[in-house]
N, C-alpha and C positions, 0 to 999 in steps of 0.2 A: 466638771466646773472649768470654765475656761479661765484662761491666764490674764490676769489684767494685767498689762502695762503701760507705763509713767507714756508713753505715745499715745496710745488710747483714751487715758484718761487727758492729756492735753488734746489732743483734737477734739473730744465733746466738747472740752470748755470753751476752745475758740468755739465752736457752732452754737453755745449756749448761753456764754458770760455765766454760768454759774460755778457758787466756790466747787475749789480741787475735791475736797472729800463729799463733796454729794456729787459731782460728777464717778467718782471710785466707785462710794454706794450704790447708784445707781447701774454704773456698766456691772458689778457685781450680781444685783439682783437681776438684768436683762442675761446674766451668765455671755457677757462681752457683746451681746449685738446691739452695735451703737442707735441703728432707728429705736429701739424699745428702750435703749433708754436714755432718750432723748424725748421720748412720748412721759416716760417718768416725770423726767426732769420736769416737766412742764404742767405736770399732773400736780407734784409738790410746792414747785412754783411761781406758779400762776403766768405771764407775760414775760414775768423777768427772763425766763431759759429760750426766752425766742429773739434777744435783742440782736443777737450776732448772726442769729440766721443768713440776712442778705448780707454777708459780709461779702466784697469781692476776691476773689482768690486766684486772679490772671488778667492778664491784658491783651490789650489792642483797640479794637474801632467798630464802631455802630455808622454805617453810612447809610444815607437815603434817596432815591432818585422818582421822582414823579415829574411821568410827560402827559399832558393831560388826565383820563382817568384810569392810567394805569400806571402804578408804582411798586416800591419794591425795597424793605428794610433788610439789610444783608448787617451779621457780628461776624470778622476775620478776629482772630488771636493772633498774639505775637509771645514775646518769654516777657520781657520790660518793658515800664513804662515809657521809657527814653527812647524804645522804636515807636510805641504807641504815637507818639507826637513827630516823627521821621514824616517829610512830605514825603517821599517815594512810596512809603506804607498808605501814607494818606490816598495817595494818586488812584494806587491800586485800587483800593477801598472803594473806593466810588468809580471807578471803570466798572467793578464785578456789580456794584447794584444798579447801574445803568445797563448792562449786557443783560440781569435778570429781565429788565423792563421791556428790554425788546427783545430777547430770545425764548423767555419764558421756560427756563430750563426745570426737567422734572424735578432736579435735586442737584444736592453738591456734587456728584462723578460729572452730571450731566455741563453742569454749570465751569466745570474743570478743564473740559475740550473742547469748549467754545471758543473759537479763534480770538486772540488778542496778541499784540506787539507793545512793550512797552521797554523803554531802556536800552535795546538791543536786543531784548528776550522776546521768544515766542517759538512757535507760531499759535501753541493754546495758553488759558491761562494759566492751567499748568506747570508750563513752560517759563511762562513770567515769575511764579510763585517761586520755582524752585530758583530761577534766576537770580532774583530778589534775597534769596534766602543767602546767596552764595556772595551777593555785594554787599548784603547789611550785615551779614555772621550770625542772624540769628532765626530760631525758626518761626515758620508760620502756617496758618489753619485755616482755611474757610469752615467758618462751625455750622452756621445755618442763616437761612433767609425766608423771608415770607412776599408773596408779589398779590397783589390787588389789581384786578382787572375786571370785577363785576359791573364798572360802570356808575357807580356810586362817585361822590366827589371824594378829593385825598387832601387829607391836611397832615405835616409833620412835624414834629421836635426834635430837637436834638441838644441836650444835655452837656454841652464838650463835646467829648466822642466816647462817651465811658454808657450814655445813657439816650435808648433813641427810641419814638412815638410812631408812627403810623394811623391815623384814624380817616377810618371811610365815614363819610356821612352824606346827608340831605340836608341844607342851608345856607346858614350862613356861617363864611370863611373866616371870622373872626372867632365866632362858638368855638366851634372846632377846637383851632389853633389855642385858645383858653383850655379848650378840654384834653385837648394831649401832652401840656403843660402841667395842669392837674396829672395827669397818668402817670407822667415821669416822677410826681413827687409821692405820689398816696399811691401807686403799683399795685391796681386793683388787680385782681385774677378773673375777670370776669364781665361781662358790661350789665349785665344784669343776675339776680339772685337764681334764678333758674338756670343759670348760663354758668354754674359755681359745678367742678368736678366732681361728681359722684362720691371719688374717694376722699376727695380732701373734708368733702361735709362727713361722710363717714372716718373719717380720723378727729375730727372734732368733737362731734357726738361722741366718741368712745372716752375723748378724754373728759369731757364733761360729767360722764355718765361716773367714770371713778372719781373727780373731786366731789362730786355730789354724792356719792355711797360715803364718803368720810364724814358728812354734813351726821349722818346717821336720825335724819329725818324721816316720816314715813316716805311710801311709796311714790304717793299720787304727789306729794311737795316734791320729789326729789324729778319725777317726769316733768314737773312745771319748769322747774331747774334746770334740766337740761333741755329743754323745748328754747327757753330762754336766752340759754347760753348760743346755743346752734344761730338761733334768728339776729342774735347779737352778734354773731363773725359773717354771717351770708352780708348784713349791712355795712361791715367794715372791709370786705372785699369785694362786693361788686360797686362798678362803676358809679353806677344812675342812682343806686341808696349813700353813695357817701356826698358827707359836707364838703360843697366846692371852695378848693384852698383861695380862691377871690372871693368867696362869700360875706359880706360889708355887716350882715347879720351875724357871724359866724354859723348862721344854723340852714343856708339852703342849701338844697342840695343839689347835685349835679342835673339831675331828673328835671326840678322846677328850674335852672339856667338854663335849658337846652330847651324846654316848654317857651321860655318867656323870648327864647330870640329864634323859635319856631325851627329848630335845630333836630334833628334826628341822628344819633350815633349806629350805624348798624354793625361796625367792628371796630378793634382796635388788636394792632402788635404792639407788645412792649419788649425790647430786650437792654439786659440790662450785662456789660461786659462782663466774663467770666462766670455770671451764675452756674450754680451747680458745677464750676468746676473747679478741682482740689488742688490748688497750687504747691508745688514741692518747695518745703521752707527750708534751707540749707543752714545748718548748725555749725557753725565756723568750731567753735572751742571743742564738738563733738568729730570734726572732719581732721581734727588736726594731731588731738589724740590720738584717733588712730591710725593717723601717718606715723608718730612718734612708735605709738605700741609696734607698727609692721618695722619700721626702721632697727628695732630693737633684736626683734628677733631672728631681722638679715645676720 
């Protein structure tokens, strides 16, 4: 049995909002592996243990650059929010996704030795990055980027700099620009329900299938149940089945706006700063203690 601790059980709850002792419960019966129970959690308590999910948990910048129909959504990290809004960070930010645009780099190494000068730094970006790092005192990442050059038209959002759109389509510039607005706020995973990750439908379905075994209904009700539950998160995650957040009815949806202004979505990037990644939370009253306990024992 593995060891639970007071760390473990507060990091589920940030990830979860739910209370301390069903977060324990929980990592106890997963025997401490936080995904299983966190799939618990959500199993016992319906939506409530997903609210903190998209919590952010690091900073920096979403910048976007589109020259005719080819563009390019780049997320750089930094440690604070108070670089995060730094114009030198900013500068940079949008130098690296305009060099995606026209250099088309395989990936981040690739996108890193692309010649750039900025501040006195260079001659790659590289070179600026680490430059940059050395005059702000703080560090920084290119995390990832996505570039669009299929030819399709590009419309963009951008959120501050914490949350940024990308959407390829066929129409009109205005749809669009509505529809990647929408993205930033509803964070569909998907543009359409066939377009939904294999595992993700398959991690939903599993948890449907055990709230529905507690239902302790027959068989065939508890299939309808879970058919149910599945076709109910495919709508709430892909794009073209959710309610558009300009919808005057509250109930059209994204699919009938894009129909009625003869609009076609064929992609979208959303990134959103820090997702998925674990920011380290500094416990001052715990960092100080044990300055005091080492002082003690000099």
């Amino acid at each position: 049995m593995a060891a639970i601790t007071a760390s473990m059980v507060a990091e589920l709850r940030a990830k979860t909002d739910a209370p301390m002792m069903e977060c324990k419960k929980a990592l106890t019966e997963a025997d401490g592996n936080m995904e299983k129970a966190e799939e618990i959690l959500r199993v016992k308590l319906g939506n409530k243990a997903g609210k903190a999910a998209s919590r952010i948990t690091a900073e920096g910048v979403v910048a976007s650059h589109i020259d005719g129909n080819t563009g390019a959504l780049i997320e750089v990290n930094c440690e604070t929010d108070f670089v995060s809004k730094n114009e030198l960070f900013g500068n940079f930010c949008n130098a690296l996704a305009k060099l995606v645009v026209e250099h088309a780099p395989a990936d981040v190494a690739a996108l890193a030795a692309l010649p750039l000068s900025m501040e006195g730094f260079g001659p790659t970006v590289e070179d600026v990055r680490k430059g940059l790092i050395g005059k702000i005192g703080e560090n920084m990442t290119i995390r990832r980027f996505k570039r669009y050059a299929g030819g399709g038209q590009l419309a963009t959002y951008l959120h501050g700099v914490r949350i940024g759109v990308m959407v390829e389509y066929d129409g009109d510039a205005v749809a669009a620009k509505d529809v990647a607005m929408h993205i930033a706020a509803m964070k569909p995973v998907a543009t359409s329900s066939a377009e939904v990750p294999a595992e993700l439908v398959a991690k939903e379905r599993s948890i449907a299938e055990q709230k529905a075994a507690e239902s302790g209904k027959p068989a065939e009700i508890i299939a309808k149940m879970v058919d149910g539950a599945v076709q109910k998160y495919l709508k709430e995650v892909s794009l073209l089945d959710q309610v558009f957040v300009k919808a005057a009815d509250g109930k059209q949806t994204v699919a009938q706006y894009l129909k009625g202004a003869n609009t076609t979505v064929k992609g979208f990037t959303l990134y959103v700063v820090g997702e998925g990644i674990e920011k380290k939370q500094d416990d001052f009253a715990a960092e100080v203690a044990a300055q005091v306990a080492a002082a003690q024992k000099a």
